[in-house]
VOMIDO-904251 format. One line per 10 residues: number of its first residue (from 1); for each residue x, y, z of C-alpha. Coordinates in nm, 3 decimals, padded with zeros to 5 digits. Example, Ala and Ser with C-alpha at 12.3 -4.5 7.8 and 13.67 -1.06 7.14 Angstrom:
2
1	01.230,-00.450,00.780 | 01.367,-00.106,00.714
END
This chain:
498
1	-03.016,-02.667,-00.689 | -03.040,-02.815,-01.043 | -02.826,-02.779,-01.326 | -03.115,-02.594,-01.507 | -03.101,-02.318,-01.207 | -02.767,-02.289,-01.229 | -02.775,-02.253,-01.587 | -03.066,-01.973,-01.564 | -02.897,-01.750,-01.258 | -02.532,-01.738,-01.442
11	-02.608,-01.699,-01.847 | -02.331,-01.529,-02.041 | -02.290,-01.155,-01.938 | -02.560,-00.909,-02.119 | -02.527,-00.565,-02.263 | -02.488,-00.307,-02.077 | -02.779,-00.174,-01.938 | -02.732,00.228,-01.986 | -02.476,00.422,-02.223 | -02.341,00.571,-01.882
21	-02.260,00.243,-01.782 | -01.875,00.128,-01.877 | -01.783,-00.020,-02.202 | -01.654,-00.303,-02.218 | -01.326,-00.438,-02.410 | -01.321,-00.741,-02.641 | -01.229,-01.112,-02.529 | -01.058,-01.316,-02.751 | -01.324,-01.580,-02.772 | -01.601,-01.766,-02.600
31	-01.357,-01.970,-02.417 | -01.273,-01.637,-02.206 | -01.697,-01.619,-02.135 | -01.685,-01.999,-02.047 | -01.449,-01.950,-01.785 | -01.609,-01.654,-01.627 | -01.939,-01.856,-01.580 | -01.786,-02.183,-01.487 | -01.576,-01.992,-01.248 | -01.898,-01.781,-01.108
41	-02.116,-02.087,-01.072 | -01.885,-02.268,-00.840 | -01.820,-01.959,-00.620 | -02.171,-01.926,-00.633 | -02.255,-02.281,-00.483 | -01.967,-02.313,-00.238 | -01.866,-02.024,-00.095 | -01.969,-01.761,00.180 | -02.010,-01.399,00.091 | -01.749,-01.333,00.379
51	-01.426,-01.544,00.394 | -01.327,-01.472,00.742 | -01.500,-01.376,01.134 | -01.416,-00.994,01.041 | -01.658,-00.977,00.778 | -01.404,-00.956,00.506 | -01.569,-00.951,00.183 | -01.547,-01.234,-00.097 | -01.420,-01.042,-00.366 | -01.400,-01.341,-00.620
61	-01.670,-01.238,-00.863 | -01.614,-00.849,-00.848 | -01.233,-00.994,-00.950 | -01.360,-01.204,-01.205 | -01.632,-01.016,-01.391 | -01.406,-00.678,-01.360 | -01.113,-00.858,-01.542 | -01.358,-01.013,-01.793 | -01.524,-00.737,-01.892 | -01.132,-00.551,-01.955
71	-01.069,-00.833,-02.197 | -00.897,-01.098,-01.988 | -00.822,-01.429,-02.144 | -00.985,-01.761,-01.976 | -00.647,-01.891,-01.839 | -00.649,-01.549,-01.695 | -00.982,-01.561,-01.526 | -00.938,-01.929,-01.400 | -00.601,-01.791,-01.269 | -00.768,-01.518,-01.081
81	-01.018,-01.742,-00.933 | -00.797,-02.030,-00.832 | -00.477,-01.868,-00.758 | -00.593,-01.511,-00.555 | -00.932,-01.638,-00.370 | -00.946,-02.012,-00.350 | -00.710,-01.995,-00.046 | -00.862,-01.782,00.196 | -01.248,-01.886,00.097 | -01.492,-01.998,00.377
91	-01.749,-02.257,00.256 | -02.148,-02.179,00.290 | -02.327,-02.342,00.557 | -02.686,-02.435,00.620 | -02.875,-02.146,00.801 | -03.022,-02.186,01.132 | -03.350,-02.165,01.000 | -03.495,-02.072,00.627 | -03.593,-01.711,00.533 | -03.950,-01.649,00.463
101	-04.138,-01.332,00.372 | -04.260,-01.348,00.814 | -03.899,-01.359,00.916 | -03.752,-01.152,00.685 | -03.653,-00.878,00.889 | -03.576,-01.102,01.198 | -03.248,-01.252,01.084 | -03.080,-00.924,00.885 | -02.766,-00.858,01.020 | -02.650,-01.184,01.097
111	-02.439,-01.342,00.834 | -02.535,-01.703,00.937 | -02.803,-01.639,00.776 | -02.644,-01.600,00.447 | -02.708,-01.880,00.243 | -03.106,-01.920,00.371 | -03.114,-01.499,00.223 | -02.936,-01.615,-00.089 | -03.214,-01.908,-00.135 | -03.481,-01.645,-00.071
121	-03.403,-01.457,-00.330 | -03.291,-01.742,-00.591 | -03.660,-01.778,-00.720 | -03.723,-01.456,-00.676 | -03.434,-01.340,-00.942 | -03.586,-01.590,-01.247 | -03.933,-01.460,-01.206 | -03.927,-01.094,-01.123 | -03.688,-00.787,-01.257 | -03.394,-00.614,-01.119
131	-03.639,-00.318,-01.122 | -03.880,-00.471,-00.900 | -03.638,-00.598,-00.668 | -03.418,-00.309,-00.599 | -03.753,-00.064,-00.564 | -03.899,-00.338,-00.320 | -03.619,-00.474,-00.123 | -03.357,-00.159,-00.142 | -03.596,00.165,-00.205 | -03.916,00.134,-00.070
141	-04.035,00.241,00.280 | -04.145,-00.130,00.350 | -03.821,-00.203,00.384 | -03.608,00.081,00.532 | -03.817,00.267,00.783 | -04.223,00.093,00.807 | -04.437,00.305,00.966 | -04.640,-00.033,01.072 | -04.335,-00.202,01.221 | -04.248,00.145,01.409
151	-04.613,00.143,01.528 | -04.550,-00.192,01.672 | -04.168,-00.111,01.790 | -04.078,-00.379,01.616 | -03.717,-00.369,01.423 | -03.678,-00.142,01.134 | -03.518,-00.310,00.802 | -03.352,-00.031,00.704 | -03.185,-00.173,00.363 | -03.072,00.127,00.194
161	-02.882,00.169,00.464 | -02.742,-00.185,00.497 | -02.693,-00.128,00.162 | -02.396,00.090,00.166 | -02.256,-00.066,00.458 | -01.898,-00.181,00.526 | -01.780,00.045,00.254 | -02.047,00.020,-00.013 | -01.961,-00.385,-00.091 | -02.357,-00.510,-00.121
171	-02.365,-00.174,-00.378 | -02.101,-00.296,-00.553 | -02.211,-00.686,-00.572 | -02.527,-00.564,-00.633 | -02.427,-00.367,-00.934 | -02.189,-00.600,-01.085 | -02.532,-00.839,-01.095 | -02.726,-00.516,-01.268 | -02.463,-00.427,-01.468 | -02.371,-00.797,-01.618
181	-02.759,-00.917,-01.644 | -02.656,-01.204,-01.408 | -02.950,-01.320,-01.179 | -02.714,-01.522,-00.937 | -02.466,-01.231,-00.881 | -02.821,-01.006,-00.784 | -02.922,-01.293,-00.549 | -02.588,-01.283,-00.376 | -02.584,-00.887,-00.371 | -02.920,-00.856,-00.264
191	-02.817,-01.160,00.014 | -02.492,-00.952,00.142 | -02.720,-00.656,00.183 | -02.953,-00.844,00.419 | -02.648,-00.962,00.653 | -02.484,-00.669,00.691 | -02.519,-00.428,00.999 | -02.673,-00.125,01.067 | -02.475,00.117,01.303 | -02.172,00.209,01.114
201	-02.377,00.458,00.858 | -02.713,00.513,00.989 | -02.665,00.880,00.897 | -02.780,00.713,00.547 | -03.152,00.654,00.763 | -03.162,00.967,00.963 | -03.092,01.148,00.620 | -03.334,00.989,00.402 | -03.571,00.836,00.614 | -03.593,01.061,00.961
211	-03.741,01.407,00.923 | -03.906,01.569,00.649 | -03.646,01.733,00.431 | -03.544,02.080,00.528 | -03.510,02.320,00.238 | -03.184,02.402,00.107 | -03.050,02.616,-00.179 | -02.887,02.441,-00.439 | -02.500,02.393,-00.362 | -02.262,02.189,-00.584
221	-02.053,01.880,-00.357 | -01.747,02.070,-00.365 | -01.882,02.390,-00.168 | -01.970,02.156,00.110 | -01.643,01.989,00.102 | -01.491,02.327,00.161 | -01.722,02.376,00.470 | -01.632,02.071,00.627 | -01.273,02.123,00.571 | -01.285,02.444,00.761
231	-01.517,02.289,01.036 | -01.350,02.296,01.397 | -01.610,02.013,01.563 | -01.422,01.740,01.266 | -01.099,01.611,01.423 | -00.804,01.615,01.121 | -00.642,01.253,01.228 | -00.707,00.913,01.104 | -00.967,00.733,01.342 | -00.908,00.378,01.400
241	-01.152,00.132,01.263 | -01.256,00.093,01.636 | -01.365,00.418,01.681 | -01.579,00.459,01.383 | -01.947,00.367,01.531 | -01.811,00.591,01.821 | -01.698,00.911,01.594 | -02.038,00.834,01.360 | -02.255,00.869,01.724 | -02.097,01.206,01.844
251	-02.039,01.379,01.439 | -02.328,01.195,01.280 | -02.527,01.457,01.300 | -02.331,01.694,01.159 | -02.268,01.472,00.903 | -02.595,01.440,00.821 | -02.651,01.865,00.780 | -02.399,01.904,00.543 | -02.561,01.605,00.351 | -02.872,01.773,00.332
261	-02.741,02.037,00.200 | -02.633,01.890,-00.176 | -02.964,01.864,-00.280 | -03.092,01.611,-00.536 | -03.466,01.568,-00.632 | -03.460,01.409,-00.954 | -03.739,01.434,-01.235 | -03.552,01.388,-01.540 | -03.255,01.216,-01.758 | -03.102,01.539,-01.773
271	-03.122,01.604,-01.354 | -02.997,01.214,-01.341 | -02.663,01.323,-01.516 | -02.646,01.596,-01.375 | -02.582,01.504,-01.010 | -02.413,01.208,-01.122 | -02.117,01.369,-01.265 | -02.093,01.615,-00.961 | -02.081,01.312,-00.721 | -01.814,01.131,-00.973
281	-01.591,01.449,-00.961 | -01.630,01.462,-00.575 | -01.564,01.027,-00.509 | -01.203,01.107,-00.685 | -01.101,01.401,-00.547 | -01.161,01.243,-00.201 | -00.968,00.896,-00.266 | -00.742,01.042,-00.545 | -00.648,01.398,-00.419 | -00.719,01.263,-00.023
291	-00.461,00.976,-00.110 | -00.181,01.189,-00.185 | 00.102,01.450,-00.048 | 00.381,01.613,-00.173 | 00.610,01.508,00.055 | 00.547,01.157,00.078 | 00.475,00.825,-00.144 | 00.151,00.785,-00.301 | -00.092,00.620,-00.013 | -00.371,00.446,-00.243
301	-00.626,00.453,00.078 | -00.826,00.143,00.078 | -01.128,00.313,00.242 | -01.189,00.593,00.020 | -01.120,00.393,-00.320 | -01.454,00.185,-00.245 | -01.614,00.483,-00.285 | -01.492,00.543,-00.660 | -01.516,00.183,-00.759 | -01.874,00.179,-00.622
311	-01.972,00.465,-00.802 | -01.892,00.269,-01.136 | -02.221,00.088,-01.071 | -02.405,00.366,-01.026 | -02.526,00.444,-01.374 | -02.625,00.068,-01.397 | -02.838,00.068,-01.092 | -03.020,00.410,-01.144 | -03.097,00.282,-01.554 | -03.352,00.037,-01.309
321	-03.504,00.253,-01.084 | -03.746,00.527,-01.100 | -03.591,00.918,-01.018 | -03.727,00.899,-00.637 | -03.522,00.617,-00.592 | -03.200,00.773,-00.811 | -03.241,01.037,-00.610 | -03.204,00.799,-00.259 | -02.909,00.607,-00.355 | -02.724,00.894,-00.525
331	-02.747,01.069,-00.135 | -02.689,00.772,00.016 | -02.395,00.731,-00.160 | -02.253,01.080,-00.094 | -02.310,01.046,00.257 | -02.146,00.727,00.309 | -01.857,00.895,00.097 | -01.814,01.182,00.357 | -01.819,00.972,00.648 | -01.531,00.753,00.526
341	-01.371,01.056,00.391 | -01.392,01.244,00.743 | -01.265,00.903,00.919 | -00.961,00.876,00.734 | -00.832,01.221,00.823 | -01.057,01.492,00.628 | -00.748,01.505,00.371 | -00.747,01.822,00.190 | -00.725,01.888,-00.203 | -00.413,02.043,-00.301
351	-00.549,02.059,-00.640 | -00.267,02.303,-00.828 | 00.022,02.113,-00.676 | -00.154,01.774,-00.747 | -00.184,01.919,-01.122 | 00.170,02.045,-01.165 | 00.309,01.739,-00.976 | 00.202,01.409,-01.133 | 00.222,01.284,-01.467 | -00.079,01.228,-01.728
361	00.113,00.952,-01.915 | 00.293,00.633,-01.682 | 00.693,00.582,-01.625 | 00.667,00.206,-01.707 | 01.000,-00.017,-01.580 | 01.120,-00.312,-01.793 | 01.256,-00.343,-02.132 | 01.057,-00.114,-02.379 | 00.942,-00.191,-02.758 | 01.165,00.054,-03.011
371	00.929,00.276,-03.208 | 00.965,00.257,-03.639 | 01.149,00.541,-03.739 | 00.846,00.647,-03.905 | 00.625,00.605,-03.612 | 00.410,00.919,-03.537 | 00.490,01.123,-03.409 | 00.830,01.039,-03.391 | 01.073,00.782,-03.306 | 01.199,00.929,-03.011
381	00.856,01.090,-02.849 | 00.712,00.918,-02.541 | 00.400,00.897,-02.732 | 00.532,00.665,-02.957 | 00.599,00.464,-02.672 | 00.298,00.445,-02.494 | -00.005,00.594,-02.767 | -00.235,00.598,-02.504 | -00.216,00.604,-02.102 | -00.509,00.380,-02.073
391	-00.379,00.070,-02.292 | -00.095,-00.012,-02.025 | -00.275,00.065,-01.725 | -00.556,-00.147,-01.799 | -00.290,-00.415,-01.964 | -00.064,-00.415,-01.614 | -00.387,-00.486,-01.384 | -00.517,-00.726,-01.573 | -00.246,-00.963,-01.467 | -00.240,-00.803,-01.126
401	-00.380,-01.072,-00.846 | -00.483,-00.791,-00.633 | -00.864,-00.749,-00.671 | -00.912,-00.417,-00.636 | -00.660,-00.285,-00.868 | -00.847,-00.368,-01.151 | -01.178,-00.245,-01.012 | -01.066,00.061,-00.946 | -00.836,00.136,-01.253 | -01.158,00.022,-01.442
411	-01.370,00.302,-01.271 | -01.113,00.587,-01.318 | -01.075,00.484,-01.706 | -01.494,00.489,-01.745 | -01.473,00.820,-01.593 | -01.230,00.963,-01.850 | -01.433,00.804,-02.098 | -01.757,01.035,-01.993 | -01.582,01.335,-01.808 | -01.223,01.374,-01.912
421	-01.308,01.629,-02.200 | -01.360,01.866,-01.893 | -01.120,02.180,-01.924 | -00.957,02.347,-01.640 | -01.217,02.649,-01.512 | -01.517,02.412,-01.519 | -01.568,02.399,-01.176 | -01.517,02.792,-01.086 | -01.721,02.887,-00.848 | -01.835,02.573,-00.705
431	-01.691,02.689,-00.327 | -01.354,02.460,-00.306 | -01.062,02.641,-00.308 | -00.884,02.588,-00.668 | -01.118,02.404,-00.850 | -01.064,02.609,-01.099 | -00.755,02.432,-01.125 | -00.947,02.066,-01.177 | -00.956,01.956,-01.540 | -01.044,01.613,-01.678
441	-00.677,01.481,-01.649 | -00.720,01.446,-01.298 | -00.877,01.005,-01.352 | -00.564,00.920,-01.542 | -00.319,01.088,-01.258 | -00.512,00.903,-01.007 | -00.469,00.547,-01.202 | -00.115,00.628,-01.252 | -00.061,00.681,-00.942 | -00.242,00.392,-00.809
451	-00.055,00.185,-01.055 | 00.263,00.305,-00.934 | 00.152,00.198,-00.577 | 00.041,-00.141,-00.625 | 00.372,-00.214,-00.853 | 00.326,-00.293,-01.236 | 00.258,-00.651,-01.262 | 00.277,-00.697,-01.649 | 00.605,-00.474,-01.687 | 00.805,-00.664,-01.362
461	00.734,-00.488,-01.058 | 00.623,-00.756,-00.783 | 00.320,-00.667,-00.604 | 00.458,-00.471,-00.361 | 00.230,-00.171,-00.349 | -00.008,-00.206,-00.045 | -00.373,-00.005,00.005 | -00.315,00.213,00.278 | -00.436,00.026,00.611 | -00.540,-00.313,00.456
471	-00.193,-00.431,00.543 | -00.284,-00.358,00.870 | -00.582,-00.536,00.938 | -00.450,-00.839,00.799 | -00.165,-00.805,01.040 | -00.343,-00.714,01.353 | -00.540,-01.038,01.225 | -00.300,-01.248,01.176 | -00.175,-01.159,01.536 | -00.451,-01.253,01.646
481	-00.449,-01.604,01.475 | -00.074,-01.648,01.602 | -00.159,-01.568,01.906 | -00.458,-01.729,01.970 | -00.216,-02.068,01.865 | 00.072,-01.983,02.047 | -00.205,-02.018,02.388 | -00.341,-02.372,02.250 | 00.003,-02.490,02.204 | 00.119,-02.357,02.550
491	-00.191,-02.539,02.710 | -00.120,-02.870,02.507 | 00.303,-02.884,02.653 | 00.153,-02.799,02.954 | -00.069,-03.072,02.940 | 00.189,-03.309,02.794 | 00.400,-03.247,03.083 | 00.154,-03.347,03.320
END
């Protein structure tokens, strides 16, 4: 690839492309943008989209652009790439074959494939739109369920699906690329989707490609929440990784009816909003609310926060895509949200004790600044101290090195922005028991609480907070990789010995 392509897939970041999209805050300079496209370019040209042979997501440029886009200084962002990622990155490697438009739909799924899906779509991203190419390759019946190909029994590409797959990531690529105006990012999002599986969420297929839709009367999210909560055939336990594609084949049916019962058929800006907000309100409540107890620590749950920091991109997406196709991916989305929200446990809300419980402004450790004695509004009020929630949460995880902190605290803070006016009776009569109860503070008790799990970086705390489950898979991993050394070293004394 030439210099000149380079140049043309990572320009600096654009404007956002919809008001609904998130703000961002100020840099201190161009030297901050420099290092965020330096930084992208050579992720970009030497690394794989997953760092590992469990299909662990390279996180780099969400990390990057997410930090950016919060004001980060370059330092900062070089930091982030070099210090956080650069160890654990796998480098790309030539595909078996090249993609064409004939063997397109032969080689999704398999990630070798990668790089020769990420060349496909390289010219593709400097002469066409992100319009065209998310209605072609995400929304269109070519490629999710062809009537042709099922004529033929040949494989179905099913990309929507594939889409949200492996909670949400080629969404969430995908939408940093949208979001940012950067061509290269799209390539690579659009290139995860096409190597990642089907299986996990085809509910997402049987929903919006299967059967004609059934008609339903309108019901908000929450209402259906409450039904499942009550529903004997859900188990109320944690299912092991493992036994998701099992759990999804005997309850993805049932899945799938209470999906089809929020309905959304979309045929104006005002609809858009509409059943935007209701799926925003419903993404927190299931990682916020579904994250904590009153009995116990805060459990940030690793799952269910994808499905708030993939929301973030939603407004981006839908700003390029017609209202059939806002309609899709805001179901799709919702779907994939209850499934992960019914494998980790079904956690209910406990919305008034949640409310009375947690705090709307942080505890921050460390030495403290002293307020002017004729600081409003007063020397000794905590508001003196910290003016506005936001300001040191978004401060703290911008020197964080975990990656998602940021995304998500960026998310929740965006959602404040558009919903946190909301007053507590809003959602009376939506069907879940005390929403009533649910008012607009409910983003910044979630952040605080998330930033009091992960530990407060900029104010001392190490980072000892730890999603709930990741540590786990990186330890049943890393017994793995022990293990698997401990035999080749057993096999090489025995060997010496002989």
């Amino acid at each position: 690839m030439s210099t000149q392509d380079v140049d043309a897939l990572f320009p600096a970041p654009a404007p956002p492309p919809s008001l609904l999209a998130p703000r961002r805050i100020p840099n201190s300079g161009p030297e901050c943008t420099a290092s965020l496209v330096k930084m992208l370019r050579d992720n970009h040209e030497k690394h794989h989209v997953f760092f590992n042979e469990h299909r662990f997501h390279n996180h780099a440029a969400h990390h990057l652009i997410c930090i950016w886009a919060l004001g980060a200084s370059g330092p900062s962002i070089e930091s982030a790439y070099n210090d956080a990622h650069m160890d654990h990155m796998k480098v790309q490697f030539k595909p078996p074959q090249e993609i064409t438009d004939a063997n397109f739909v032969e080689h999704l799924g398999d990630e070798n494939f990668y790089n020769g899906y990420l060349r496909y779509f390289h010219n593709l991203v400097l002469h066409k739109s992100a319009s065209e190419l998310l209605e072609e390759y995400i929304f269109s019946e070519k490629y999710n369920v062809d009537p042709a190909r099922k004529a033929k029994g040949e494989k179905q590409p099913e990309m929507l699906d594939r889409f949200v797959e492996i909670i949400l990531h080629p969404l969430i690529h995908t939408g940093y690329g949208v979001e940012f105006g950067l061509p290269g990012t799209l390539a690579e999002g659009l290139a995860q989707t096409c190597i990642h599986p089907v299986g996990a969420t085809t509910p997402v297929t049987q929903l919006l490609f299967g059967s004609k839709p059934q008609g339903h009367p309108k019901v908000h999210p929450f209402s259906i929440l409450a039904k499942m909560l009550k529903d004997p055939r859900f188990e109320d336990r944690i299912i092991d990784k493992y036994e998701y594609s099992d759990m999804l084949e005997k309850r993805g049916a049932i899945i799938v009816e209470y999906a089809a019962q929020w309905v959304v058929d979309i045929q104006s800006q005002q609809d858009y909003e509409f059943y935007l907000e209701q799926l925003i309100w419903t993404v927190t409540l299931i990682y916020g609310l579904g994250s904590w107890s009153e009995k116990e620590p805060y459990t940030s749950d690793f799952f269910t926060m994808h499905t708030v920091t993939s929301a973030l991109f939603l407004p981006s997406i839908c700003a390029k895509v017609c209202h059939r196709s806002q309609s899709l991916l805001l179901r799709a989305h919702f779907i994939t949200s209850l499934c992960w929200w019914i494998i980790r446990g079904r956690p209910s809300f406990p919305i008034e004790r949640f409310s009375a419980l947690t705090q709307t402004y942080p505890k921050l450790p460390g030495p403290h600044p002293t307020p002017d004695v004729d600081a409003i509004p007063s020397q000794s009020s905590p508001y003196a101290l910290v003016p506005n929630a936001w300001m040191p949460i978004l401060q703290s995880t911008l020197v964080h090195s975990n990656e998602h902190l940021c995304k998500v605290q960026r998310a929740l803070a965006h959602f404040a922005e558009l919903y946190g006016h909301r007053p507590a009776g809003y959602f009376a009569g939506t069907g879940l028991e005390q929403a009533e109860k649910l008012d607009g503070s409910v983003f910044v008790r979630v952040a605080i609480l998330t930033g009091d799990s992960l530990g407060w970086a900029r104010e001392g705390q190490p980072n000892s907070g730890i999603w709930n489950w990741q540590e786990f898979e990186r330890a049943a991993i890393e017994s793995e990789r022990v293990g698997a050394e401990w035999e080749a070293e057993k096999e090489r004394l025995k060997a010496a010995k002989v």
